[in-house]
Phi, psi and omega in degrees: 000132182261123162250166217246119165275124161256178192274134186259320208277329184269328129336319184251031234216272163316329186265341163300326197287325199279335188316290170299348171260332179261324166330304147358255167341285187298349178286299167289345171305268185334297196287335167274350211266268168355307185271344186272298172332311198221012156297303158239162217246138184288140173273099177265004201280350195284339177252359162293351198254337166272007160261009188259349162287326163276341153308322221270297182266103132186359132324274188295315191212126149259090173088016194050080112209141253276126171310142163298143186058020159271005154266025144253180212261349173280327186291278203304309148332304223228056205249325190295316188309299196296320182274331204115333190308120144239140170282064166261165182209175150326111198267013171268149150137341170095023172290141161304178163301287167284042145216051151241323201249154185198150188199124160259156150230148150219132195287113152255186159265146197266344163327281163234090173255154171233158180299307168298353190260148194245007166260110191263172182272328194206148177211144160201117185256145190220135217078198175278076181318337182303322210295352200296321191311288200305325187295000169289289218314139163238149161145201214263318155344302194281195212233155178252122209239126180239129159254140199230132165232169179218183154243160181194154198222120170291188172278000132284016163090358164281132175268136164248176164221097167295130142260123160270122203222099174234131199262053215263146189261225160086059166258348172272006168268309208259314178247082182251000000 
């Protein structure tokens, strides 16, 4: 029997090359991940807009039923001050405070409401009244507009329906 001595040196040759090709590979995985990831910026607003709608209803009603003194005009003067709210932003883009955002409420009677009806008992608003046009309109442009409605009860036992109508813009931040 003859043995064959082998070359070790041409063996550890080849296995650098695969060394390096999965070093590669696993470079570019990491570079693909990376660049996908903080490449471009997540559209937050649908959920910002529904936490600016449950502050909004956790204002107003507590535990179903309706807070003391929100159907008044001291409420309604003081409506950001009093929930907490602020429509503050950013100053890169040059936005004011009040035009990215906008928040409604309207008080009905829940006896006689109607879908279609457009007489509320009490209404209080806030913000950029413009963003209301866009909201039917969908795409990557507009502002995302949520409407909420609830029932409530004062402490005499009057039935409410709160609609809640909230807005957030911020598209030159969020939808590029």
């Amino acid at each position: 029997m003859i043995k064959q001595k082998m070359n070790k040196k041409a063996a550890d040759k080849i296995i650098s090359v695969y060394w390096f090709a999965i070093l590669f590979i696993v470079a570019a995985g990491i570079f693909y991940m990376v660049s996908s990831f903080y490449g471009k910026p997540y559209d937050i607003r649908q959920i910002e807009v529904g936490l600016l709608s449950d502050k909004a209803a956790d204002c107003v009603s507590y535990a179903g039923f309706l807070r003391e003194g929100v159907l008044t005009q001291g409420f309604k003067d003081s409506f950001l001050e009093t929930c907490g709210i602020t429509f503050g932003t950013e100053d890169s883009y040059g936005w004011t405070d009040e035009s990215e955002y906008f928040l409604q409420l309207n008080f009905y009677d829940f006896d006689s409401y109607q879908e279609a009806s457009q007489n509320s008992l009490f209404e209080v608003s806030a913000g950029n009244q413009r963003l209301q046009d866009f909201c039917n309109l969908k795409g990557k442009g507009f502002p995302v507009c949520l409407e909420r409605k609830f029932y409530t009860l004062d402490k005499d036992g009057k039935k409410y329906i709160v609609k809640i109508n909230s807005i957030v813009k911020k598209i030159e931040k969020n939808s590029q």
